[in-house]
C-alpha positions as CSV (number, residue, x, y, z in Angstrom):
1,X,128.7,125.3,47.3
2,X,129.7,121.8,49.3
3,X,131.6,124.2,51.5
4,X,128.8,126.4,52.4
5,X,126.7,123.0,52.6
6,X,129.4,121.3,54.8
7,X,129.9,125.1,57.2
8,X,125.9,125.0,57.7
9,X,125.9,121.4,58.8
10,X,128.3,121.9,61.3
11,X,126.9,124.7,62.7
12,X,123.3,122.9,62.9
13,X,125.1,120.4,64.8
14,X,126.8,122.5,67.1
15,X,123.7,124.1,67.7
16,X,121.8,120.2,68.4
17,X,124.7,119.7,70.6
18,X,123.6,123.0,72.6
19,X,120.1,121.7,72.6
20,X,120.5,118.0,73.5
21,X,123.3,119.5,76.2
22,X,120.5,122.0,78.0
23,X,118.2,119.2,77.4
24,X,120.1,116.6,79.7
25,X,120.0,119.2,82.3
26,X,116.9,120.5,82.6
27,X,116.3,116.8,83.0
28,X,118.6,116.1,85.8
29,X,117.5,119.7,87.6
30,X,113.9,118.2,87.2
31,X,114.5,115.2,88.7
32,X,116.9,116.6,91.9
33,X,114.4,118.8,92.6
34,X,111.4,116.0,92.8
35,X,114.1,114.0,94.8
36,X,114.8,117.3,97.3
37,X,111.2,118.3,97.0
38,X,110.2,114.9,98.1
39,X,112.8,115.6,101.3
40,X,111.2,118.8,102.1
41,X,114.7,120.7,100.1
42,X,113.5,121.7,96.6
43,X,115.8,123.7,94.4
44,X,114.7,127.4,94.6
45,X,114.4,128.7,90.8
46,X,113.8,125.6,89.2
47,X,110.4,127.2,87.3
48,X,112.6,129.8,85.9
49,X,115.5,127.4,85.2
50,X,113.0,125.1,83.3
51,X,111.5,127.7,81.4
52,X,114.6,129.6,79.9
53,X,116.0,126.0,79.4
54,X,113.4,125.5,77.3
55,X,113.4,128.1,75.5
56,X,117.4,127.1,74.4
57,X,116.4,123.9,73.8
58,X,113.9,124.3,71.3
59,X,115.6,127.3,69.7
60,X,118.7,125.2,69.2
61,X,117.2,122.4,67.7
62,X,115.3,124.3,65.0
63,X,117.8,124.5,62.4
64,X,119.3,120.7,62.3
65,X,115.7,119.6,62.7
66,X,115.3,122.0,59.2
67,X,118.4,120.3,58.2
68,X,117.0,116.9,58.5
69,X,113.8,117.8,57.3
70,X,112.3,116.0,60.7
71,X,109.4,118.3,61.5
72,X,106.0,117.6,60.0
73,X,105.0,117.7,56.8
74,X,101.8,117.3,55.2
75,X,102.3,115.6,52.0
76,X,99.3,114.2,50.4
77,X,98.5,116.7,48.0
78,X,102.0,117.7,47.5
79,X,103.0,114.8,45.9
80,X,99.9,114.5,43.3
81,X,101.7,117.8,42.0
82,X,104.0,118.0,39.0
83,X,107.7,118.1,39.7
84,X,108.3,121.6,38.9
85,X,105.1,122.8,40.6
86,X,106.1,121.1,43.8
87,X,109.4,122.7,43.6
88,X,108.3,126.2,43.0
89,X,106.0,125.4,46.4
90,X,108.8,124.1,48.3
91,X,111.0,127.4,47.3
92,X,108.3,129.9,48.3
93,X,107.3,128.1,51.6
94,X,111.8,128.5,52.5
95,X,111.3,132.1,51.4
96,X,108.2,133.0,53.7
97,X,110.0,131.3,56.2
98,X,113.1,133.2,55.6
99,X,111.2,136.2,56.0
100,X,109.6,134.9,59.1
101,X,112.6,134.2,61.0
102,X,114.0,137.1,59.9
103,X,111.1,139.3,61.6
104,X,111.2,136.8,64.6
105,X,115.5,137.3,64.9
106,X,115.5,141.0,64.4
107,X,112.8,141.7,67.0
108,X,114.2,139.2,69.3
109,X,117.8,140.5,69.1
110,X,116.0,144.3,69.9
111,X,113.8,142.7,73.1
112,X,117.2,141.2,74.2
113,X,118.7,144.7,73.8
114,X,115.8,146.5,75.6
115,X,116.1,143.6,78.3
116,X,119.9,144.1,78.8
117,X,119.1,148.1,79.1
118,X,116.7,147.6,81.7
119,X,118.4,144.8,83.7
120,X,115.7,142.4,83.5
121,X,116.0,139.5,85.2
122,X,114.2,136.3,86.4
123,X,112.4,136.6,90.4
124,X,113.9,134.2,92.0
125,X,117.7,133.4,90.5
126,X,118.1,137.1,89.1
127,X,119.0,135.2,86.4
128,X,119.4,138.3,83.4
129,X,116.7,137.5,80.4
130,X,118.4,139.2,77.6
131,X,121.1,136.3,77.2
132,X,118.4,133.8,76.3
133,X,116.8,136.5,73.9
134,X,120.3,137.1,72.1
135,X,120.7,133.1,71.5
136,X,117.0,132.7,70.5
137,X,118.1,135.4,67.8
138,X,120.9,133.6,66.7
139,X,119.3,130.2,66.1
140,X,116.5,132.0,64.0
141,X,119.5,133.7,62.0
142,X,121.1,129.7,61.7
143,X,117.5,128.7,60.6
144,X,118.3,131.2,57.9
145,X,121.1,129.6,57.1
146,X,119.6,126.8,56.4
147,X,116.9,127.5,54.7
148,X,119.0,129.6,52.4
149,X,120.9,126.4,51.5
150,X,118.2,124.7,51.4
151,X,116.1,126.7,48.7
152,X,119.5,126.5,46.8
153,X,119.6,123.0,46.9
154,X,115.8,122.5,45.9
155,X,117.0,125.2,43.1
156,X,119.5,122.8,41.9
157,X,117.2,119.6,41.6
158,X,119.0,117.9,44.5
159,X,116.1,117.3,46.6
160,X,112.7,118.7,47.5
């Protein structure tokens, strides 16, 4: 199990890695283009640029945000629950979301298909859409992943 645990971890942080990496430079496009557009030279595309960049860097954060446990949690009922009643909630809320990402994955992997088959791509760049819909799909398959583990290890008693 600690090498499954250990596999999964790196892979969240390879994925953070692709996230704070698109991050830094959707923050330096954003700030040459102010700097051109303020010159009268903006950088053509940047809209689309921003928006796709986006899209990766929220979708490759997801799972080693999981991992972490650093999204938002409302906990002030939770906790007034008994031990193995909050652990019961804590598996089914991994195994809706397990389903959820599934459904998001598959259907993202088939739009990226269909995208690919009809060549879309962005206005401006041409840049081709189905790329970002393919790596969307596979950080919703690595939130799997972790929420797989992670049901395991609230299973197991190791945390909640």
């Amino acid at each position: 199990m600690e090498i499954v645990l250990g596999i999964v971890e790196k892979l969240s942080k390879l994925m953070q890695v692709v996230s704070g990496a698109a991050l830094t430079c959707l923050m330096f496009l954003t700030t040459a283009d102010v700097i051109g557009r303020t010159f009268g030279h903006p950088i053509i595309g940047t809209y689309e640029l921003v928006g796709l960049g986006g899209a990766i860097v929220i979708g490759f954060a997801m799972p080693m945000t999981s991992w972490t446990h650093g999204h938002i949690s409302v906990e002030a009922l939770y906790e007034k629950w008994p031990k193995n009643v909050q652990r019961t909630a804590s598996v089914a809320t991994r195994l809706i979301g397990i389903v959820l990402f599934m459904f998001i994955g598959w259907n993202l992997y088939k739009l990226g298909s269909d995208l690919r088959v009809a060549r879309e791509v962005t206005l401006t760049r041409q840049i081709p859409f189905y790329p970002v819909a393919y790596g969307l799909a596979f950080c919703c398959f690595g939130q799997i992943l972790v929420l797989v583990v992670d049901s395991i290890k609230v299973m197991g008693g190791r945390h909640e």
